[in-house]
C-alpha positions as CSV (number, residue, x, y, z in Angstrom):
1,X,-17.1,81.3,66.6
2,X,-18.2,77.6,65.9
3,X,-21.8,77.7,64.5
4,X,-23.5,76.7,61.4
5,X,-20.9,75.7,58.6
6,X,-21.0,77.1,55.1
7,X,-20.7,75.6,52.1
8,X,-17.1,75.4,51.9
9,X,-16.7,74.3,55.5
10,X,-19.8,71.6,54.7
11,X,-17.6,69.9,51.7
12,X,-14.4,69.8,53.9
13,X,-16.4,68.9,57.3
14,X,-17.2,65.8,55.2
15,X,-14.1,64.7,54.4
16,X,-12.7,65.1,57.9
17,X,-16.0,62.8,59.2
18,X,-14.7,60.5,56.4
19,X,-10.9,60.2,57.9
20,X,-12.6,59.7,61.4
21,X,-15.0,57.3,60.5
22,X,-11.8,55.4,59.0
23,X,-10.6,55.1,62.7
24,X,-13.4,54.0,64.9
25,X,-15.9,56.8,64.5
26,X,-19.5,54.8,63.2
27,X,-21.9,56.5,62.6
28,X,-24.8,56.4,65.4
29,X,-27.0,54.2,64.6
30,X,-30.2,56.4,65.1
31,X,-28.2,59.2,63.8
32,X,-28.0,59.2,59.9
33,X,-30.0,62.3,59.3
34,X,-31.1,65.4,61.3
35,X,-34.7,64.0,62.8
36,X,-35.3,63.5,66.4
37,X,-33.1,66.0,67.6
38,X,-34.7,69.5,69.5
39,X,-34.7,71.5,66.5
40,X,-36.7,69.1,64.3
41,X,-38.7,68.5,67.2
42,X,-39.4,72.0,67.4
43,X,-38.0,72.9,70.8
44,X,-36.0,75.7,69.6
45,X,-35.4,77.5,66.4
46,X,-31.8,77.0,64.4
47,X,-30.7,80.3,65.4
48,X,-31.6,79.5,69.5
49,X,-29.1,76.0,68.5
50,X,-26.7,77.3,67.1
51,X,-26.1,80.0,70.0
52,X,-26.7,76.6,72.9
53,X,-23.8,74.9,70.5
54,X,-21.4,78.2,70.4
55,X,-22.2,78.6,74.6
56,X,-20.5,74.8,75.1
57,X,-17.6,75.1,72.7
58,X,-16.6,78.5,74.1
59,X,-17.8,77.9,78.1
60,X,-17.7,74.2,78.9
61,X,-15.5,72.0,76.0
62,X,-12.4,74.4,76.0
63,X,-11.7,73.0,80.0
64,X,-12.9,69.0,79.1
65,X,-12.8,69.0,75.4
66,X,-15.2,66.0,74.7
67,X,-15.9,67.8,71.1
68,X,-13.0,68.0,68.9
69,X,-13.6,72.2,67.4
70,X,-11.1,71.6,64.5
71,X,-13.7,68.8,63.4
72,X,-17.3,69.5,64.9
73,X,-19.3,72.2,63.8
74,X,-22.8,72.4,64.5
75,X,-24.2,71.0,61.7
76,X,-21.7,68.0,61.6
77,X,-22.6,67.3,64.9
78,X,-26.2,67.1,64.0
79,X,-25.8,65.2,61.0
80,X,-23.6,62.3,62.9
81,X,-25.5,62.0,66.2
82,X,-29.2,63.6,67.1
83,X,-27.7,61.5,70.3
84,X,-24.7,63.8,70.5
85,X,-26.6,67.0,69.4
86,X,-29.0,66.5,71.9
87,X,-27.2,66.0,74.6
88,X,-25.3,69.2,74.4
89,X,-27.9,71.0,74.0
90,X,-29.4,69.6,77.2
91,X,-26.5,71.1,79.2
92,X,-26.4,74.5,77.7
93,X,-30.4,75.1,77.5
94,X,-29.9,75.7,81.0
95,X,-29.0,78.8,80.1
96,X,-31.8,80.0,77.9
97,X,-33.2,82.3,79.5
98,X,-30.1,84.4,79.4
99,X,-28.5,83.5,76.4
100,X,-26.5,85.7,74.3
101,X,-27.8,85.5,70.3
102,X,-25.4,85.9,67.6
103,X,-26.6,89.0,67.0
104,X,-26.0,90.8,70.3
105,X,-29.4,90.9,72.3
106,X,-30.2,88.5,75.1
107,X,-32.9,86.0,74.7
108,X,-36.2,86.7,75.5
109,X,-37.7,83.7,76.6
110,X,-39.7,84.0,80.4
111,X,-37.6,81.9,82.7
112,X,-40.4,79.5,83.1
113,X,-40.8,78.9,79.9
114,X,-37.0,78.0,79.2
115,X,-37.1,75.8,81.6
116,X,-40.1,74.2,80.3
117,X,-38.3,73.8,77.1
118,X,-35.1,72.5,79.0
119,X,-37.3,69.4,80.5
120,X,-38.5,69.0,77.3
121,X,-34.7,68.3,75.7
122,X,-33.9,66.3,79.1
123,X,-36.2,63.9,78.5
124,X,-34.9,63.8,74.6
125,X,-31.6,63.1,75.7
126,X,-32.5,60.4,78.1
127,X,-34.5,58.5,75.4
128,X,-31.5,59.0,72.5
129,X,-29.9,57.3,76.4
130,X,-32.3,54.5,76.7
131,X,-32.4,53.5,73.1
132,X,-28.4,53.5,72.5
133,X,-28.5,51.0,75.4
134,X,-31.2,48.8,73.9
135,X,-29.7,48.8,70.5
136,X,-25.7,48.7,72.1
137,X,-24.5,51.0,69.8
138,X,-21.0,51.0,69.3
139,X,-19.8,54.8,68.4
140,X,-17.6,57.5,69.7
141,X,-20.7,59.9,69.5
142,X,-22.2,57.6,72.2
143,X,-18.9,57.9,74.1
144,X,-19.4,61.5,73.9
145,X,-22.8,62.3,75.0
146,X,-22.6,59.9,77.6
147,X,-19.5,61.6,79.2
148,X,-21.4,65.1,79.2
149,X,-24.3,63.8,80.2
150,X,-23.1,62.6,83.3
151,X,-20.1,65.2,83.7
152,X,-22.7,67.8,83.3
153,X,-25.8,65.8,84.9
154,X,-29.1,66.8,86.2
155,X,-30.0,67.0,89.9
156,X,-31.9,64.2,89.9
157,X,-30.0,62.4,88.4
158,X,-28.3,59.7,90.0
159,X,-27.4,57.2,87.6
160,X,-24.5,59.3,86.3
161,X,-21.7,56.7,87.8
162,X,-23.4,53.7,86.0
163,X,-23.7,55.5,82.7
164,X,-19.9,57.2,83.0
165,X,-18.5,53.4,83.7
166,X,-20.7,52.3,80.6
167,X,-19.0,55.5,78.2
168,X,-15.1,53.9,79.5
169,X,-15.9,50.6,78.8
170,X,-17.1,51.5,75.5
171,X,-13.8,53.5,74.7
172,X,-11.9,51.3,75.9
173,X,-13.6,48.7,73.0
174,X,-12.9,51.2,70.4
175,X,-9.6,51.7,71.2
176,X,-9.6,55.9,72.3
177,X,-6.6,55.7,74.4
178,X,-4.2,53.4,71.8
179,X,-1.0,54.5,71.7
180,X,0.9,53.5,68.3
181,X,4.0,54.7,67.3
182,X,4.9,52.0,65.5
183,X,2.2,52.5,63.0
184,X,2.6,53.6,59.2
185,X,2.7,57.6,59.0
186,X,-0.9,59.0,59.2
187,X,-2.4,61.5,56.3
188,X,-2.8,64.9,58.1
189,X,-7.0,64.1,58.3
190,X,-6.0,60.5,59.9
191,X,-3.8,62.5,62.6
192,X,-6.6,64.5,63.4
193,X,-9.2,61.9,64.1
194,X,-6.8,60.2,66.5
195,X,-5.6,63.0,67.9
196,X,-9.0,63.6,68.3
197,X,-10.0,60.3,69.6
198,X,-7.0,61.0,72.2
199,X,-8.0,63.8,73.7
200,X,-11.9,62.6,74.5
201,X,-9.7,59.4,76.1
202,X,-7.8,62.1,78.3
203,X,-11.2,64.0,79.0
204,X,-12.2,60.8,80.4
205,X,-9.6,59.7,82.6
206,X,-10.2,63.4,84.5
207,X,-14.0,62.8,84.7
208,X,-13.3,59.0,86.0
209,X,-10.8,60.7,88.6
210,X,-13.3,63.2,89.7
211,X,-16.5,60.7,90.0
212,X,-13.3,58.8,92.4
213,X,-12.8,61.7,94.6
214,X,-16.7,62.3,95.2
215,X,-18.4,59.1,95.1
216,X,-15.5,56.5,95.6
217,X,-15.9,55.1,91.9
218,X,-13.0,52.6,90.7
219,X,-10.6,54.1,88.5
220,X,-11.5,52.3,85.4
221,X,-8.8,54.3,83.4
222,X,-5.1,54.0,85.5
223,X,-2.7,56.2,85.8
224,X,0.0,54.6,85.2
225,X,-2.1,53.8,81.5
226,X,0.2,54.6,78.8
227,X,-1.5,57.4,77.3
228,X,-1.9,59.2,80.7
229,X,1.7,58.3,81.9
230,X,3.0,60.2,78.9
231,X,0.8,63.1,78.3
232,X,3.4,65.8,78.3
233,X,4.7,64.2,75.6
234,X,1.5,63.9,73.7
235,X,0.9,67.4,74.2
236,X,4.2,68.3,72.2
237,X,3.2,66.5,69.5
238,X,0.1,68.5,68.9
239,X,-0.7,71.4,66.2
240,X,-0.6,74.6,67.3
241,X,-4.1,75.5,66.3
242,X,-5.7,73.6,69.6
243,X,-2.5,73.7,71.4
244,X,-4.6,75.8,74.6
245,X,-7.0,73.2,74.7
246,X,-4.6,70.6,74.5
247,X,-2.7,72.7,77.5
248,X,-5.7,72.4,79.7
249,X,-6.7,69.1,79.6
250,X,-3.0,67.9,79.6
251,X,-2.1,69.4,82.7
252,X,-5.5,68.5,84.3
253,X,-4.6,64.5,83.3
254,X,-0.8,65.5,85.0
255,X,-2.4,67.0,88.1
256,X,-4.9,64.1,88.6
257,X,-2.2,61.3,87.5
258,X,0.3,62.9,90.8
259,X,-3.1,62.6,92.9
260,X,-3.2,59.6,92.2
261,X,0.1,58.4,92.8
262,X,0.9,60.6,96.1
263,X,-2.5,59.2,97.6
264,X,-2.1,55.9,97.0
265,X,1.3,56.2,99.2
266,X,-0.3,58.2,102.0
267,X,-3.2,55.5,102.2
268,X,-2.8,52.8,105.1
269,X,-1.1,50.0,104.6
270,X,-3.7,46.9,104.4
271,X,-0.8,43.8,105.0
272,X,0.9,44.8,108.0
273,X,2.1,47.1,110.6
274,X,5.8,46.6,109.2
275,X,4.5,48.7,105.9
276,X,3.3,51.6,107.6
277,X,5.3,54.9,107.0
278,X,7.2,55.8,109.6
279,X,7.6,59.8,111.1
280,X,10.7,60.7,109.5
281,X,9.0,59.1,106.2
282,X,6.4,61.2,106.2
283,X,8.4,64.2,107.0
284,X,10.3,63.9,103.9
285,X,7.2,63.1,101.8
286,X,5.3,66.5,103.1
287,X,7.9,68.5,101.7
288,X,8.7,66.3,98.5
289,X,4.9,66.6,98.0
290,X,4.4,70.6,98.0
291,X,7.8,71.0,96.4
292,X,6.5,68.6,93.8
293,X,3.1,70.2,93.8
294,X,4.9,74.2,93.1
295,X,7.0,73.2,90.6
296,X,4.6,71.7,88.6
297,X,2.3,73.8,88.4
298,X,4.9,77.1,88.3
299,X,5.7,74.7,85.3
300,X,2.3,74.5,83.9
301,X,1.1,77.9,84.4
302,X,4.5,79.1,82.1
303,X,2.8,76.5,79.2
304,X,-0.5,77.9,79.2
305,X,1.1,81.6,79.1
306,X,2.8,80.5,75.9
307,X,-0.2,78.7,74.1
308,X,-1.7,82.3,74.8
309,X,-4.0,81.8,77.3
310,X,-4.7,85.2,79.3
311,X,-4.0,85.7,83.0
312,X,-7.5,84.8,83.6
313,X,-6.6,81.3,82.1
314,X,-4.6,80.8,85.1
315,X,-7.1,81.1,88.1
316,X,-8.9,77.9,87.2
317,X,-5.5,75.8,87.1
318,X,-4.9,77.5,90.5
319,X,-7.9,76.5,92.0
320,X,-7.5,72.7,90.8
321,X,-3.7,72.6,92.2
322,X,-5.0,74.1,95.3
323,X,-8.3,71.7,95.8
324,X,-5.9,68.7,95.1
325,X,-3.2,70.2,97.9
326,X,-5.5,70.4,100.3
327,X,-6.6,66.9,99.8
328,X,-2.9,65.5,99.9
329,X,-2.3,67.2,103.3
330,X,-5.0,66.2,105.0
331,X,-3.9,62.6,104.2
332,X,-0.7,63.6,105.3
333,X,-2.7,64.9,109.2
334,X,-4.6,61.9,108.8
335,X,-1.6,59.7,109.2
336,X,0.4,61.7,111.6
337,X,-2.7,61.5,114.1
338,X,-3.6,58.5,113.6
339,X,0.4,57.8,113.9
340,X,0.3,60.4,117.7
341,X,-2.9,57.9,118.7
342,X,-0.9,54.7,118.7
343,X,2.5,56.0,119.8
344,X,3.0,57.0,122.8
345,X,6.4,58.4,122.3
346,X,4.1,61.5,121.5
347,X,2.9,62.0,124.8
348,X,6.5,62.7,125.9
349,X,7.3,65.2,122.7
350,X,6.6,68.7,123.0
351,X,6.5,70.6,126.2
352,X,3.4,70.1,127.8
353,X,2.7,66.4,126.8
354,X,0.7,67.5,123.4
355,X,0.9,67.8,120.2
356,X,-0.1,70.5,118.2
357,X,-1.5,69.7,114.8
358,X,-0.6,73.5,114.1
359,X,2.9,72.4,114.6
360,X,2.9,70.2,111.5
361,X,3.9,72.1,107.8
362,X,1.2,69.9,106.3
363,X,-1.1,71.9,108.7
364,X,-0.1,75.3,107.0
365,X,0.2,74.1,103.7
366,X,-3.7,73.2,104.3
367,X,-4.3,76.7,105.4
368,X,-2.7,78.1,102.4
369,X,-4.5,76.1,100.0
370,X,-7.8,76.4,101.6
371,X,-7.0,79.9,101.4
372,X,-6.0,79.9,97.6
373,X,-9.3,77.9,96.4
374,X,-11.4,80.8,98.2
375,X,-9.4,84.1,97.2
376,X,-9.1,82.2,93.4
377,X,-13.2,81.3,93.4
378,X,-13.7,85.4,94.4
379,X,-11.5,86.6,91.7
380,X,-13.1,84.3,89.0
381,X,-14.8,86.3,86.2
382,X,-18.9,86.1,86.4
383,X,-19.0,84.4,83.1
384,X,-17.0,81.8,84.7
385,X,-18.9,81.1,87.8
386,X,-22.4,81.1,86.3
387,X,-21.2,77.8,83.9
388,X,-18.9,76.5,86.4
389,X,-19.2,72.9,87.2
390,X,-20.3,71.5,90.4
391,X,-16.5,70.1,90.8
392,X,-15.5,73.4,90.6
393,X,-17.8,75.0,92.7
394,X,-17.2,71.9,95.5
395,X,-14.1,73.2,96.3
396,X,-15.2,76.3,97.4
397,X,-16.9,74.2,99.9
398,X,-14.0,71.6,100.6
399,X,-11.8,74.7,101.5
400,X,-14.9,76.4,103.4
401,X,-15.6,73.5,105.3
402,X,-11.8,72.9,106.5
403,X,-11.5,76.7,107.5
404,X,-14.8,76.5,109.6
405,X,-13.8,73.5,111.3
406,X,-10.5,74.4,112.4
407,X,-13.0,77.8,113.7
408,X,-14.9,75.9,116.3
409,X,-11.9,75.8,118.6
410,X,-9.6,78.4,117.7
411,X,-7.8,77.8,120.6
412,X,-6.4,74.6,119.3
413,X,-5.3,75.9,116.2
414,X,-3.9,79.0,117.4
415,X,-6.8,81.2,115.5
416,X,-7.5,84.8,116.9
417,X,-10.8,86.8,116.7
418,X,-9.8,88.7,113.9
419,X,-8.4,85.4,112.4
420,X,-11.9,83.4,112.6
421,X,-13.3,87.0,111.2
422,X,-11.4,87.0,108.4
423,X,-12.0,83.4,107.7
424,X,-16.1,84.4,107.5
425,X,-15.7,87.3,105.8
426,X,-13.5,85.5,103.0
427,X,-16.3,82.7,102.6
428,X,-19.1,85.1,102.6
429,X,-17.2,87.1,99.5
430,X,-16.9,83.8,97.4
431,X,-20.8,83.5,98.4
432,X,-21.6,87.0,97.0
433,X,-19.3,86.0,93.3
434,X,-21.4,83.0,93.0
435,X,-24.9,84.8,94.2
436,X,-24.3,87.6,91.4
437,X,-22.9,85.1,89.2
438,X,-26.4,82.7,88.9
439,X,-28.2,82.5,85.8
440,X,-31.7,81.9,88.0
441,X,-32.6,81.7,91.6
442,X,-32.4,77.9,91.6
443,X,-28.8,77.0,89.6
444,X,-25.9,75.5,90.9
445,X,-24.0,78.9,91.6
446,X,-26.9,80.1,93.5
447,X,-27.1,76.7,96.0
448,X,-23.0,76.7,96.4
449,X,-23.7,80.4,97.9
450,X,-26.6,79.6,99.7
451,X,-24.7,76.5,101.3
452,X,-21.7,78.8,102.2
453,X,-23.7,81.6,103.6
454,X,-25.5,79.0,106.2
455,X,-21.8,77.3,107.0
456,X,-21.0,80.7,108.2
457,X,-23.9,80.9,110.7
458,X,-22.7,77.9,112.5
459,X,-19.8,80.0,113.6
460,X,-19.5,82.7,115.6
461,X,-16.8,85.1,116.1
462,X,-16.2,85.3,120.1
463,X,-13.3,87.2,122.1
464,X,-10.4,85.1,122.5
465,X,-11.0,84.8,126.0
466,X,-14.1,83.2,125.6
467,X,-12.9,80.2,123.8
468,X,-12.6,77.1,124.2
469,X,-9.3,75.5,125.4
470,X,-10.3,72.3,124.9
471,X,-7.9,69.3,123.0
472,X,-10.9,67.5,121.2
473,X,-11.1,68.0,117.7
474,X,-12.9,71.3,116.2
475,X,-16.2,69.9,115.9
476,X,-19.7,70.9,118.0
477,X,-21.2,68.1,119.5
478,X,-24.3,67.6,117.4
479,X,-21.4,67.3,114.9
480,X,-19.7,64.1,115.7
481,X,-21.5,60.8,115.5
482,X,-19.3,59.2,117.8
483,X,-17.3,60.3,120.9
484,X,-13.4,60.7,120.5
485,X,-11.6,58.2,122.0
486,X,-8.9,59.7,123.6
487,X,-4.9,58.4,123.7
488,X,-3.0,60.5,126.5
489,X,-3.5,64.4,125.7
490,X,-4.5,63.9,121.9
491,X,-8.1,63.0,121.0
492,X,-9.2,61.2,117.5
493,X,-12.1,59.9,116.2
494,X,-12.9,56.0,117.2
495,X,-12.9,55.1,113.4
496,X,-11.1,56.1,110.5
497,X,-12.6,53.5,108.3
498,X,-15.4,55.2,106.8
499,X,-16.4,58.6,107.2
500,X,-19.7,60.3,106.1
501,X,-18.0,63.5,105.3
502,X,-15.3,61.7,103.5
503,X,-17.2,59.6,101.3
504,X,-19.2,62.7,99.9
505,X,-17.0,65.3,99.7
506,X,-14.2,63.2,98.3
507,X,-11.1,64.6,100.3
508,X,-9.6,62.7,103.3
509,X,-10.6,64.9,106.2
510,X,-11.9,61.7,108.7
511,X,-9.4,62.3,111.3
512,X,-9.0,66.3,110.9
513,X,-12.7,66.8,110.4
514,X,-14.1,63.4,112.7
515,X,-17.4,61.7,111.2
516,X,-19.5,64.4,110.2
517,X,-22.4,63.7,108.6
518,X,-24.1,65.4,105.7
519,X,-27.2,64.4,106.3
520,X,-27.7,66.4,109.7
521,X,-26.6,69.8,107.4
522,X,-29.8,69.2,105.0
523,X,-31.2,72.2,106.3
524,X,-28.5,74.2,104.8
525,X,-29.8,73.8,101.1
526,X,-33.4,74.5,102.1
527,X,-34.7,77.3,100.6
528,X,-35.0,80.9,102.1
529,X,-38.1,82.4,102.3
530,X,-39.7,83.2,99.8
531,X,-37.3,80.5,96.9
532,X,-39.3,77.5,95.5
533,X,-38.5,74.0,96.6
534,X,-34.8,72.7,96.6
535,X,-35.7,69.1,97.0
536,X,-33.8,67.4,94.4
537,X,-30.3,69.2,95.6
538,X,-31.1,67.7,99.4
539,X,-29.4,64.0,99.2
540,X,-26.2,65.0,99.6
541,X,-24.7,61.5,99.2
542,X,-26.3,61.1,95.9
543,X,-27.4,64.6,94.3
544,X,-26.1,67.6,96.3
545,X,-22.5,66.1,96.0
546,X,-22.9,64.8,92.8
547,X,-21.5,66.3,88.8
């Protein structure tokens, strides 16, 4: 367990701080002693600190290590930054009100009262904020409470984009993501401040890909950076002793660095028609794409097994691979239809004059990840639901929202009664995990289920019979901001420039899914009866969507 240090691990905590000092790490410029941070402040005892500091290294640093555990303990933390200490103890006093002590028992403090306290540290951490701006600090520690603030942010907070693009400019100043192999050999304390630094540099590139996927952010980090481009090899170069956590992040940089490269291929061509990808080109890139996409992570799965993660190491990776899958192959539908609405050699394919989007094997691969995110998100443990991140928990509604879609005209897709059923029922279980997973009444589990839970309302299960055999795409009319325009027997939306849905939820779904917009569905993060007032989580573009 990572708490307060002794004496032993005081004397050789300061020798390490010296060795990363040596390579970049200043010392915060507020932060030479222990004062203005929430203990001296008197927000919470030592003991309540030290259990908040424990909760992050354990629940939320071991998936995006921004802290390095071989070199931070508590008390090093606190003595480097208040700034960093602060900050993590904003994200983790949260949880107060159900923390677990050191010695056993829960924590006693009245829910209103944690949160109370919580405010209190927020508004801390967002003057340590203001005042590292005024004063332009230049420190790792800055780097790192930055990136948690804002991977980690408020509700109302929606400045998170601004700060992140601040914390990468500033590492890329101090170098994080240097790559020297040409350099003279490193004492073992040396190694581990870069390795160190290297790792926070990886952590980043994953946040800057996710705040690209859900608020169209530019990729300030590239993947083709050298660093990123070769992080299989710097995982094999790493000591055994944070080999899992190295595992994690290494293969959530490879997962987001083929993202990145697949989608930039499946996005349209901006010079000319003569650059478009033909039919048979996109054929081969399905498959090569899901081949791609099994074998890697078959591949990554086997790695974490051997740095000794558990079989409930795996489901998280699974749900990542799966989110990112579905994404790819809805480009992929994306550019056959818009592909079927400017050719008409597909009004003369199939029998019947149509195409089928349930013909296409980037159609099933859909299904099957959509599915895979959902069954994964029920089988998570509690633990891991109640400090999940809002990326996580997203795509359980990225997967929802496909699924419920393709519902409104089952016809189309080939869906029976019992199929649509199933669908509901599967999306009201992942509801239930993330209702009895929620810390209080108001957290982010608790909104992800009650978002979920209204979805399925919109949806109800009829006889086959009953349905509607219409070709338009699966969306109710108070649904689509625009009518489809329709190209022989297949209908698509009239633009595919710019779609509500796909600007907030960050996957590609404009042509699949048609313009939907977010903003009509407000109502389903309103409160039920009886639940105090959810306004902060009900502007989707900025808040309800945001980290």
């Amino acid at each position: 367990m990572v708490g307060p240090a002794d004496t032993d691990e005081a004397d050789e905590s300061e020798e390490e701080v010296d060795g990363f000092r040596r390579y970049g790490g200043e010392m915060d410029a507020r932060g030479g002693g222990s004062e203005n941070d929430p203990i001296t402040a008197g927000f919470i005892s030592k003991t309540e600190a030290a259990a908040l500091f424990d909760l992050y290294v354990h629940q939320f640093n071991s998936w995006m290590p921004v802290l390095d555990p071989t070199i931070d303990s508590m008390e090093s933390v606190r003595q480097r930054s208040p700034f960093l200490f602060t900050a993590i103890m904003c994200i983790t006093s949260r949880y107060l009100s159900v923390l677990p002590l050191p010695s056993g028992s829960r924590h006693s403090a009245h829910p209103e009262s944690a949160l109370s306290v919580h405010q209190q540290i927020v508004v801390l951490a967002r003057d340590h904020l203001t005042w590292a701006f005024a004063e332009a600090t230049s420190a790792i520690e800055v780097v790192q409470a930055m990136a948690i603030m804002c991977l980690w942010k408020e509700p109302d907070d929606d400045r998170a984009g601004f700060y992140f693009n601040r914390a990468v400019t500033l590492a890329m100043e101090l170098g994080l993501g240097k790559v020297d192999y040409n350099s003279e050999p490193l004492t073992g304390q040396e190694l581990l401040a870069v390795r160190s630094r290297q790792r926070l540099w990886l952590s980043l590139f994953s946040v800057n890909s996710i705040f690209h996927m859900q608020f169209r952010q530019p990729m300030m980090i590239s993947h083709l950076d050298p660093l990123v481009a070769t992080v299989q090899h710097w995982l094999r170069r790493g000591p055994a002793r944070t080999q899992l956590t190295d595992t994690f992040i290494a293969f959530s940089v490879d997962l987001r660095r083929r993202y990145l490269t697949y989608s930039d291929m499946l996005r349209p061509a901006q010079t000319s028609a003569a650059d478009e990808i033909s039919a048979l080109s996109l054929s081969v890139l399905t498959r090569t794409i899901n081949d791609d996409w099994d074998m890697s992570l078959n591949a990554w799965l086997a790695d974490i097994a051997a740095a000794g993660g558990a079989s409930k190491n795996a489901i998280k990776p699974r749900i990542w691979s799966s989110a990112m899958r579905l994404s790819l192959n809805t480009m992929l539908l994306n550019r056959i239809t818009r592909m079927a609405s400017d050719n008409d050699a597909y009004e003369h394919g199939p029998p019947g004059g149509k195409m089928a989007i349930s013909s296409q094997p980037a159609f099933h691969h859909c299904l099957n990840a959509a599915t895979t995110v959902l069954d994964s998100m029920a089988s998570l443990a509690r633990e891991q639901l109640t400090y999940a991140s809002d990326t996580l928990l997203h795509f359980a509604l990225y997967a929802a929202t496909f699924l419920l879609q393709l519902c409104r005209n089952p016809s189309q897709y080939r869906f029976e009664s019992f199929d649509v059923a199933h669908t509901r029922g599967l999306i009201l279980q992942v509801a239930d995990a993330l209702q009895n997973a929620s810390a209080y009444h108001t957290d982010s589990p608790a909104l992800h289920a009650r978002c979920l839970r209204r979805l399925c309302r919109t949806i109800e299960v009829v006889p086959r019979g009953e349905q509607s055999h219409s070709a338009a795409m699966p969306l109710a009319p108070s649904w689509v901001t625009q009518p489809p325009q329709t190209m022989g027997t297949f209908s698509a939306p009239t633009s595919f420039d710019k779609s509500p849905l796909d600007a907030t939820l960050g996957l590609d779904l404009d042509a699949l899914l048609g313009t939907t917009s977010w903003t009509g569905l407000e109502s389903l993060w309103q409160p039920d009866s009886g639940v105090s007032d959810l306004s902060a989580y009900t502007q989707p573009a900025q808040q309800m969507w945001a980290l």
